[in-house]
C-alpha positions in Angstrom: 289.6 47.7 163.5 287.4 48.1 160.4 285.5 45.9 159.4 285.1 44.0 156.1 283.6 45.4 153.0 280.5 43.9 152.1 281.5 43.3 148.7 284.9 41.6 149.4 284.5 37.7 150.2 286.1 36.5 153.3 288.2 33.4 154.2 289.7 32.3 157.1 293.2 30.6 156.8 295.3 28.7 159.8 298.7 28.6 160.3 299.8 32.0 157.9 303.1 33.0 159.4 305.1 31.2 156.6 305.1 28.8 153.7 302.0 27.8 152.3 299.5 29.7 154.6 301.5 32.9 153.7 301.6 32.1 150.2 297.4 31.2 150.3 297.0 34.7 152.3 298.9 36.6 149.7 296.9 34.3 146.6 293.3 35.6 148.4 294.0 39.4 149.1 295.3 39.7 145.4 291.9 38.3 144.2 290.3 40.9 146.2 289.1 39.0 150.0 289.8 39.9 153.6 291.8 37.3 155.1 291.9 36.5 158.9 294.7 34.2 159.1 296.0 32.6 162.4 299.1 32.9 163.8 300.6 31.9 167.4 302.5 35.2 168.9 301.7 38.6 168.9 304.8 39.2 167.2 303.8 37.8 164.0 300.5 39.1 163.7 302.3 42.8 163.9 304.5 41.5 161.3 302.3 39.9 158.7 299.6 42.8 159.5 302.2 45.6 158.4 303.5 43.2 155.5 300.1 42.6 154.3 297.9 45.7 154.7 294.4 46.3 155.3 292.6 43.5 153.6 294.6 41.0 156.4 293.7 40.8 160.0 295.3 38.5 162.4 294.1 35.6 164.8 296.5 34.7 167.5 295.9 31.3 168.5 297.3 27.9 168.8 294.7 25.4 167.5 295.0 23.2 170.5 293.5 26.2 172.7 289.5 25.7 172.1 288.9 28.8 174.0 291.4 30.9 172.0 289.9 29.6 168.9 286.0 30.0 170.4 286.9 33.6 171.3 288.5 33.8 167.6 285.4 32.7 165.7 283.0 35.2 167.9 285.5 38.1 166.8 285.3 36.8 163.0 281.4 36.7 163.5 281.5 40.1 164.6 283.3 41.7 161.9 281.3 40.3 158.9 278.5 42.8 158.6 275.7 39.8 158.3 278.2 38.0 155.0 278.5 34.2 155.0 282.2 33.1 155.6 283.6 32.3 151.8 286.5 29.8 153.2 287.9 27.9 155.7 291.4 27.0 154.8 292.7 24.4 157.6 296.5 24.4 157.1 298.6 24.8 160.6 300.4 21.8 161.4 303.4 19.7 161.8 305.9 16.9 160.7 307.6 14.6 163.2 310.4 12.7 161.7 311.5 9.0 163.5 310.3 5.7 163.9 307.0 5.0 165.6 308.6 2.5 168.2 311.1 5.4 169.5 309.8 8.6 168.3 309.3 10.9 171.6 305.3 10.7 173.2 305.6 14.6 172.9 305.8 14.6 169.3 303.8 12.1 167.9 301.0 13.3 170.4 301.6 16.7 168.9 301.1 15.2 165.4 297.8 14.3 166.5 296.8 17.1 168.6 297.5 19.6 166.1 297.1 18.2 162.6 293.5 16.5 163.4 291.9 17.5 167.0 293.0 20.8 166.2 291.4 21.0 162.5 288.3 19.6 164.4 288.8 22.1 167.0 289.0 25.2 164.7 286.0 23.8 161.8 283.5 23.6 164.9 284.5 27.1 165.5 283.9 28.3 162.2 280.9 26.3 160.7 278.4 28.2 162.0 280.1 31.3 160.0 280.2 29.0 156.8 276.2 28.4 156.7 274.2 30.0 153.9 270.8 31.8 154.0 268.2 32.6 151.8 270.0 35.1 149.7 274.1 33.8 150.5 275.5 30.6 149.2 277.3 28.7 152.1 281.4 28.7 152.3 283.7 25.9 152.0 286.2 24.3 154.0 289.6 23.0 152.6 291.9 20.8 154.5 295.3 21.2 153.7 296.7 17.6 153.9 299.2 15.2 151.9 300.2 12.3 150.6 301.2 11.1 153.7 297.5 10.9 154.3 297.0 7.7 151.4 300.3 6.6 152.0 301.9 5.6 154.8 305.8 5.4 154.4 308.5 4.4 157.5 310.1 7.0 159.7 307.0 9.4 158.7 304.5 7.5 161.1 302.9 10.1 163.1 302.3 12.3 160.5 301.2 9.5 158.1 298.5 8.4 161.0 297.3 11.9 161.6 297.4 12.7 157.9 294.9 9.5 157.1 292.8 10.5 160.2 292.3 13.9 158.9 290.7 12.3 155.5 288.6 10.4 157.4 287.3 13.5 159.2 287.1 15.0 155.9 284.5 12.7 154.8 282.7 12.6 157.3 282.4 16.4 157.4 281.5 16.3 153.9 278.6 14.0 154.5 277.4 15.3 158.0 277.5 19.2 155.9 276.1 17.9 152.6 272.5 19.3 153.7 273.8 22.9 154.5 275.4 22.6 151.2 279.3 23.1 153.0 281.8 21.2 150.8 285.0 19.6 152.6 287.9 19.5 150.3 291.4 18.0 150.4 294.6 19.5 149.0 296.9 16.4 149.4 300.3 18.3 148.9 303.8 16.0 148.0 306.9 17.8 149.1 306.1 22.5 148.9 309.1 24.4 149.8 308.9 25.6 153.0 310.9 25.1 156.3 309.3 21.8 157.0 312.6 20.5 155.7 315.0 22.8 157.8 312.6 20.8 161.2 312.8 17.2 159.8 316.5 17.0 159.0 317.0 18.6 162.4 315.1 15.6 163.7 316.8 13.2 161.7 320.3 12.3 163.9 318.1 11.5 166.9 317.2 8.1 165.4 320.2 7.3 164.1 319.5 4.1 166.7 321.3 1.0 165.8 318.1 -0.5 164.7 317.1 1.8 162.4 320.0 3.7 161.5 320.0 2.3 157.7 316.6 3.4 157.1 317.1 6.5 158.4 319.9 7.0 156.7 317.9 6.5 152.8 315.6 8.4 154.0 317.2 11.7 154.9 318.8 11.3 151.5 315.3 10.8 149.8 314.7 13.9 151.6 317.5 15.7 150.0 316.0 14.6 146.5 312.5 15.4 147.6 313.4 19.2 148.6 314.9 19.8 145.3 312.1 18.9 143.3 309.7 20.3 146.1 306.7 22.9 144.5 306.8 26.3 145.6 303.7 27.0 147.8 301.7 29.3 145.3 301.0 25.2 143.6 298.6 25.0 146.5 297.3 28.5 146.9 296.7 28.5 143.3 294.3 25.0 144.0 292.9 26.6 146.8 292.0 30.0 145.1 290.7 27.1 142.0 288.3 25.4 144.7 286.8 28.4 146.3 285.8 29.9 143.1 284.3 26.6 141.8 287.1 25.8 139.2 287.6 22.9 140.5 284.9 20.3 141.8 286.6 17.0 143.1 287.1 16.2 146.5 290.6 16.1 146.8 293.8 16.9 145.0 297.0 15.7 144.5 299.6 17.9 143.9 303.4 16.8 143.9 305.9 15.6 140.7 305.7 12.0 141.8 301.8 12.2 143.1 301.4 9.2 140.7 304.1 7.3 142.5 302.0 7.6 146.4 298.8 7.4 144.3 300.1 3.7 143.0 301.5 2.1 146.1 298.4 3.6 147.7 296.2 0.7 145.9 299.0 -1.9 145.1 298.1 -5.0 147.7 299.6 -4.4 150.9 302.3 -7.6 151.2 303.5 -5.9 147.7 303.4 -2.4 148.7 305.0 -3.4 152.0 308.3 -5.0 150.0 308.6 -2.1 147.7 308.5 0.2 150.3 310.7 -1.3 152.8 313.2 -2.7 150.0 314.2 0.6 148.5 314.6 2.0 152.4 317.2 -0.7 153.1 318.6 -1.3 149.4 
């Protein structure tokens, strides 16, 4: 495999098979980097690498597999001719759909395993890669998360909980790398087109439990309404591209339609958040 060109900069992006880590993959190799994106099957890596050329090179791993990702990180290393990592995108994960009380153990340990212990997992990996010397300026890492993650909203518990974790471990990343000079950056997406949408309505008739049947109902139909005025993906891969070349300098984003909406109930008391919420679920 060659190796990178010394004058290209180089990200690293999770979770690029589809929606937005495609979209971020495609943003970066038209603005000139080499991309190693992660995928989990052999299959798609031969698929995106065809698709995408030379200036993409796969990483098969899941980011629950520390040694998979280890190994990954020690291949990256050795294919950057003595350049600093530009990017670390963090944006595999997954939505479980259901109420906390009955949602399976399976999935909401997923939620967590994969959307935080994984991101942990995989920034570990890469850090050393993202530190700067005298003569390179050190990378950045970007945590694609959501609104879920300031938010939390019923029958969208386990990926509220490992949503808020993750901006927890954001900060703490930030303020543990501020020395190095390695910035930790949130993308907090509202609904992106992508097949997210396809998964959680699949999910939906499974809790359609006596209890909660109401709620679920509203909710698949706020779905609906949320998936037609979803962004299309290149919103966030346009931010991303923005915060790597320092367009942009906060430490999160919101990106959605309504972001406003998540952004008020987020600092409205809770008793009063609680009965807005829960009213319009059961109205």
């Amino acid at each position: 495999m060659q190796k990178t060109n010394n004058n290209s900069p180089i990200a690293v992006v999770t979770g690029v098979s589809s929606g937005i880590g495609r979209a971020i993959v495609e943003h970066m190799i038209i603005d000139g980097y080499d991309v190693f994106g992660s995928v989990r099957n052999e299959e798609d890596a031969k698929t995106l690498s065809k698709q995408m050329g030379p200036k993409f090179k796969p990483l098969v791993f899941d980011v629950r597999e520390r040694e998979k990702v280890r190994l990954a990180a020690e291949f990256v290393k050795s294919q950057l001719n003595g350049q600093v990592l530009h990017g670390l995108v963090n944006n595999a994960g997954v939505a479980a759909f259901g109420p906390v009380e009955i949602l399976d153990d399976e999935a909401f340990d997923a939620s967590i395993d994969i959307n935080l212990s994984g991101v942990r997992t995989v920034t570990n990996a890469f850090i050393p890669l993202l530190r700067g010397t005298e003569s390179k300026s050190p990378g950045k890492i970007i945590n694609i998360s959501s609104l879920s993650g300031i938010l939390n909203t019923p029958m969208n518990g386990a990926y509220c909980v490992s949503k808020h974790a993750l901006e927890s471990l954001a900060d703490i990343y930030r303020r543990e790398l501020l020395p190095a000079g390695i910035d930790v950056v949130s993308v907090r997406s509202g609904p992106i087109q992508s097949e997210i949408w396809n998964k959680a309505r699949s999910q939906g008739d499974t809790y359609d439990d006596a209890a909660y049947q109401k709620m679920a109902s509203k909710v698949r139909r706020i779905m609906r309404r949320a998936e037609r005025d979803a962004l299309p993906a290149s919103a966030i891969a346009n931010t991303v591209m923005d915060i790597l070349a320092g367009r942009k300098k906060r430490v999160a984003y919101h990106l959605s339609k309504g972001a406003w909406i998540s952004r008020f109930l987020a600092v409205l008391p809770a008793r009063w958040a609680d009965r807005l919420i829960t009213n319009s679920l059961m109205s």
